[in-house]
N, C-alpha and C positions, 0 to 999 in steps of 0.2 A: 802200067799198073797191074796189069793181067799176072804176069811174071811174077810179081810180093802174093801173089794169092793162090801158086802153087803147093802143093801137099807139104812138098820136101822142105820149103822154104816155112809151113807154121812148126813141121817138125824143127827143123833148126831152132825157129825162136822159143820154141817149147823146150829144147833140150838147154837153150843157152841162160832160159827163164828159171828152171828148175836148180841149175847150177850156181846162180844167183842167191837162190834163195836158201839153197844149203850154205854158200857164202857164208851170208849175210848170218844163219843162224849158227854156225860156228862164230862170227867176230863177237854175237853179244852172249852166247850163250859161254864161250869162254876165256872170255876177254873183259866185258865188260858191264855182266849182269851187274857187280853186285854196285856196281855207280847209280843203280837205277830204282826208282822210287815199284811199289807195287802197283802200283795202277801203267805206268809205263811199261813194265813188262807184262803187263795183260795188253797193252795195245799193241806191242812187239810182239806177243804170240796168236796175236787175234789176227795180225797182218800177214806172219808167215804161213798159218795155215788157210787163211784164202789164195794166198802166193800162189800155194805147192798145190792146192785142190785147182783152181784156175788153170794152174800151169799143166797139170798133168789130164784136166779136160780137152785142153789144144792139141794137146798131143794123142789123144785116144780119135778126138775128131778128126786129124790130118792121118789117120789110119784106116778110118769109116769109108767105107766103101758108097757109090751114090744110091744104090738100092736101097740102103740106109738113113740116106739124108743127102739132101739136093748139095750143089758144090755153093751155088748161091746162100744157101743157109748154113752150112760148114762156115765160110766167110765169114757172115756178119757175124755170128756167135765167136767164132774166134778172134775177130777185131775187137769185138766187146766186150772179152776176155781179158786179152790184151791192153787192151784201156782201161779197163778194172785195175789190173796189174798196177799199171804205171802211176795213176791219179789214187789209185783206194791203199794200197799198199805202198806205193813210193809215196806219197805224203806221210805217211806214217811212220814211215822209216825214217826219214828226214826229221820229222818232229822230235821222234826219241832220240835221235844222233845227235843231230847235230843242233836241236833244240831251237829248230826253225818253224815259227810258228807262223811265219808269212805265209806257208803254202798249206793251213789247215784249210782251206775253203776250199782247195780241190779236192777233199777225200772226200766227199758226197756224189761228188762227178762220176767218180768211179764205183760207187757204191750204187748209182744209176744205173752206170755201164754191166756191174754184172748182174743185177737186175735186171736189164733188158734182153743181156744174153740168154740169161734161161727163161723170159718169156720166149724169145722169138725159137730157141729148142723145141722148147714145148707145142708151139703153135705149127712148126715144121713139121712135126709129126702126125699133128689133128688132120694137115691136110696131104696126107699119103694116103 
């Protein structure tokens, strides 16, 4: 488990997170916006941009030096980043895609998730 929680390896998932999420906003931005009601494409751009701000925090933090911020708190912030991702933003993608409204009860999960992350940011640095 130590291994998933080296630098190089949140860089990866940050770089492969970001690449996703330019994906994803090319398919609807030029493919398939105009199928889609106004309130949908505010939820589809309400998701990419925590996506891309999440995604590009993971990757500022797996660059942060420890003088900066402990490797223990790098971690959990970027876990909770990443679960933001997956439950806040992949729910919501799913809803406007594919019009799956089974998996709305996880985007609060995640909506938790990166709430907790930038509490426990914040509180990492109270105690430096």
């Amino acid at each position: 488990m130590r291994f998933f929680f080296m630098s190089k390896n949140w860089i990866r998932i940050a770089a492969i997170s970001v690449l996703l999420c330019i994906f994803i906003g090319i398919y609807i931005s030029h493919g398939m916006a105009q199928q889609f009601t106004v309130p949908d494409l505010h939820r589809y751009w309400t998701a990419v941009i925590y996506h891309l701000l999440h995604s590009t925090t993971i990757l500022i933090l797996a660059f942060s030096s420890d003088s900066l911020i402990q490797t223990i708190y790098r971690n959990i912030v970027s876990l909770c980043f990443l679960l933001g991702i997956l439950f806040f933003c992949g729910t919501l993608y799913l809803l406007i895609i594919f019009e799956l409204s089974s998996v709305a009860f996880l985007t609060p999960v995640g909506g938790f998730a990166f709430i907790f992350g930038w509490i426990t940011l914040f509180f990492s640095f109270l105690k430096r």
